[in-house]
N, C-alpha and C positions, 0 to 999 in steps of 0.2 A: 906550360905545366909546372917547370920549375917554379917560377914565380907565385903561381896557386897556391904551392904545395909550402912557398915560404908562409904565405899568409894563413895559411890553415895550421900553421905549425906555430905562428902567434898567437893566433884565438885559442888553441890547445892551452898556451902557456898560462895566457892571461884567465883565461877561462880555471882553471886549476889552482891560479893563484887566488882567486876571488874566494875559492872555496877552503884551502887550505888557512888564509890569512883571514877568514870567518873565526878557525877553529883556535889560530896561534892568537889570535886578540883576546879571545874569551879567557884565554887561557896565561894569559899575560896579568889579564886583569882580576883572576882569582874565581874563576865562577867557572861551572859547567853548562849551566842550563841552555847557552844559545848554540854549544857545540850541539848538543843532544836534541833539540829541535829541528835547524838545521840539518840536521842527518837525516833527520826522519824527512823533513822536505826531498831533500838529494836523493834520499836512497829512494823514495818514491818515485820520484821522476827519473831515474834510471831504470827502475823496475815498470813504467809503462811507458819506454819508450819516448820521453819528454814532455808527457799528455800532463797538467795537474790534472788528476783527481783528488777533488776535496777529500770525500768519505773515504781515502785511502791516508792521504795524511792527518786528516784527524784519528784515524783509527792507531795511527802511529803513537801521536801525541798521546791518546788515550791508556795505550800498553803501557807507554814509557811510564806514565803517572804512576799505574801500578805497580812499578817496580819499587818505589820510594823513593823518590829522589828528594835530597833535601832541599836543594839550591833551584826551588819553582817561586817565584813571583806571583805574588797575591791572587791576582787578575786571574793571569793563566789560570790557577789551579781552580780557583771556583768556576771557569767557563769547564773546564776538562772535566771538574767530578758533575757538571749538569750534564754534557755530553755522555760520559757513563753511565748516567741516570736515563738515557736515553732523550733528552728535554728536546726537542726541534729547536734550532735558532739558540743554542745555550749559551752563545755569548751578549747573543740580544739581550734573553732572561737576565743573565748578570748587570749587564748594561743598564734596563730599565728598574733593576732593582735597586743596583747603589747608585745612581745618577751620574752625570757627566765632571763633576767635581773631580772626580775618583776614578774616572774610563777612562784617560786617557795618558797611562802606561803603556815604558817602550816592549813592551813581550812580544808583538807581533813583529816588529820591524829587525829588530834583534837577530827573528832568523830568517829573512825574507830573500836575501841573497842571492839562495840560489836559483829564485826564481826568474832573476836580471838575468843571469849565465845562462841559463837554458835558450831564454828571449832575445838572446844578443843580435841574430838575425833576424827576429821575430818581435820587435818591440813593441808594436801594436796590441797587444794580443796583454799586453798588462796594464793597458789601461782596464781592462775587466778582471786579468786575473789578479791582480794585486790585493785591491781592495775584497776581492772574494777569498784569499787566503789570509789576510787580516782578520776578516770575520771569524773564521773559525775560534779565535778566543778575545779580539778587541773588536768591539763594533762600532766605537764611536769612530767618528769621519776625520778626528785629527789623525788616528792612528792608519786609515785607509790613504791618505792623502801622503802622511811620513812613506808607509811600505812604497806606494806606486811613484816616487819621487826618487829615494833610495834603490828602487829595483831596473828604472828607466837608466841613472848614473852607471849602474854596474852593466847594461847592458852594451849601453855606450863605451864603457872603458874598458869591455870585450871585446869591443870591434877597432878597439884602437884611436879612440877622439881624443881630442887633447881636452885635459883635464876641466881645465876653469871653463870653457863650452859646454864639454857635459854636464858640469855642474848647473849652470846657468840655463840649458836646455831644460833638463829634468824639473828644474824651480818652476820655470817659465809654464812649462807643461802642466803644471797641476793647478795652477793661478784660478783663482775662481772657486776651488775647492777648501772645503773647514779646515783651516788651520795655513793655507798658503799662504798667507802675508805674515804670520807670525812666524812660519820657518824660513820663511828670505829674509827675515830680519834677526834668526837665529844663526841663520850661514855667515853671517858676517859677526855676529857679536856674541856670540859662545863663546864662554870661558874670558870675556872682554868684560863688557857693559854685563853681560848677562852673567854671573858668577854661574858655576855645575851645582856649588851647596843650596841647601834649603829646599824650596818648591821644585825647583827645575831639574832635583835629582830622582832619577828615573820617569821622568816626561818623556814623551815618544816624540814632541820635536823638535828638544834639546840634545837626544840623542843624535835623531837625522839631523840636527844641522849642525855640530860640529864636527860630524865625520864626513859632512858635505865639503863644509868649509877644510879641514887639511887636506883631505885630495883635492880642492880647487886650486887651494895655495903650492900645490905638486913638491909637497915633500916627499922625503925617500918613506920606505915601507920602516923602516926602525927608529929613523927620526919623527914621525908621524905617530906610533903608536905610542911611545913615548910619552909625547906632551902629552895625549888626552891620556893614558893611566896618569901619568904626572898631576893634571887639573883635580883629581878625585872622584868624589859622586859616586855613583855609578860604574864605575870604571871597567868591571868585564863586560858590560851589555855595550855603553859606548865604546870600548875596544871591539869586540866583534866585528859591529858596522861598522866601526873605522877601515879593520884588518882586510874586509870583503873588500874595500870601494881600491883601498892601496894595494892590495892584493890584484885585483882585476885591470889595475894600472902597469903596475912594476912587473907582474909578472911569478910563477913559481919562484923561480929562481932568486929573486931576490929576496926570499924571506931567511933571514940567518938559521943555516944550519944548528947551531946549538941551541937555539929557539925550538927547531921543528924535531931536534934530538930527546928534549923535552915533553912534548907534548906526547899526553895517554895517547895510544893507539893510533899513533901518526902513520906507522905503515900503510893500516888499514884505510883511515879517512885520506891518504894522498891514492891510492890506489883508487879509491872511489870518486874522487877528486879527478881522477884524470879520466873514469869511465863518464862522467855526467860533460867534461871538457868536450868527450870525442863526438856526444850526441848534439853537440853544437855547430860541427862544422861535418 
């Protein structure tokens, strides 16, 4: 029982840290928008019990819109006002309407996170629910392939795999899928051969692949976030997904206090952080 009770006392940590180190990236990197998505994922799958329900987290997303938020992403906000128009499939309609030139922005993967941590026992269950929580505002198939790549890695780095394996798992795992050869080849050359400026900033698997790559390369959680705000771009949306992958690695604990002393309503998001942890184990 001891020993159980250690292991369930790691996934806690790890599990908490994935979430909290979502929110200290975003926020590192100067942006709100993947905290606040994010939430609405989390707080949704704590409030049913770890089930996704779409029509509940879109219902999220949708409120959140109305509030005004400045810091929404293109993409996003015309799937979310088609969705409050009532449209069926409103990120299709988007989709089909500006073409794939232009669809395949990181906003879904940005806050997909917490759906690894929920799945950490449970991985299976995101090769469908991934790509179905993408949809809700990215429908093209890079972006479903980024989320279920990104959300298998954190699932795995909840249960405590070592890093450059889950990394290499998760890649492997999605192989076949739009856009897999060109994010195994983003994991290794992001921010290298591949510069963050120009085209590649805010591409959905430019993001997934350089926060695949620094948790594979198993930097610490401060050294890590670091380089990728350091590279530019983008830099709260890749912070985020960095934050989640090194977060669910290193654990709560390791994210610097004067980081998390910082962050808006860190009581709140670690308290809820540790309630979405406990429905994990």
């Amino acid at each position: 029982m001891r020993i159980l009770r250690r292991v369930d006392d790691g996934i806690r940590e790890r599990a908490a840290g994935a979430v909290v180190g979502a929110a200290i990236g975003d926020a590192l990197g100067a942006g709100t928008e993947a905290t606040a998505m994010a939430r609405n994922l989390w707080r949704s799958l704590i409030a049913d019990d770890g089930a996704l329900v779409l029509s509940d987290v879109l219902s999220r997303h949708v409120a959140w819109l109305a509030t005004g938020p400045s810091d929404v992403g293109a993409q996003t906000r015309l799937a979310l006002e088609e969705a409050r128009r009532g449209t069926p499939e409103a990120a299709r309609a988007v989709f089909e309407r500006r073409g794939p030139e232009v669809s395949a922005g990181n906003g879904s993967v940005m806050y997909c996170s917490p759906l690894g941590v929920a799945r950490a026992r449970d991985p299976e269950r995101l090769f469908v629910e991934a790509p179905a929580l993408s949809a809700l505002t990215h429908w093209d198939g890079r972006c479903a392939t980024a989320c279920l790549a990104v959300t298998l890695a954190v699932a795995a780095l909840v249960r405590d795999e070592e890093p450059a394996g889950a990394v290499r798992a998760a890649v492997g795992a999605v192989a076949g899928r739009e856009g897999a050869e060109e994010l195994e080849h983003l994991v290794d050359e992001a921010g290298r051969s591949r510069p963050i400026d120009g085209p590649d900033s805010g591409f959905v698997l430019f993001t997934a692949g350089i926060a695949l790559q620094v948790v594979g390369e198993g930097r610490a959680f401060e050294e890590g976030l670091r380089h990728v705000v350091g590279l530019g771009g983008d830099a709260d949306t890749n912070a985020a997904v960095t934050g989640a992958l090194l977060g669910a690695r290193h654990g709560r604990n390791a994210i610097p206090p004067a980081w998390f002393d910082r962050l808006a309503d860190g009581e709140a998001i670690d308290a809820e952080a540790r309630a979405l942890a406990s429905l994990v184990v």
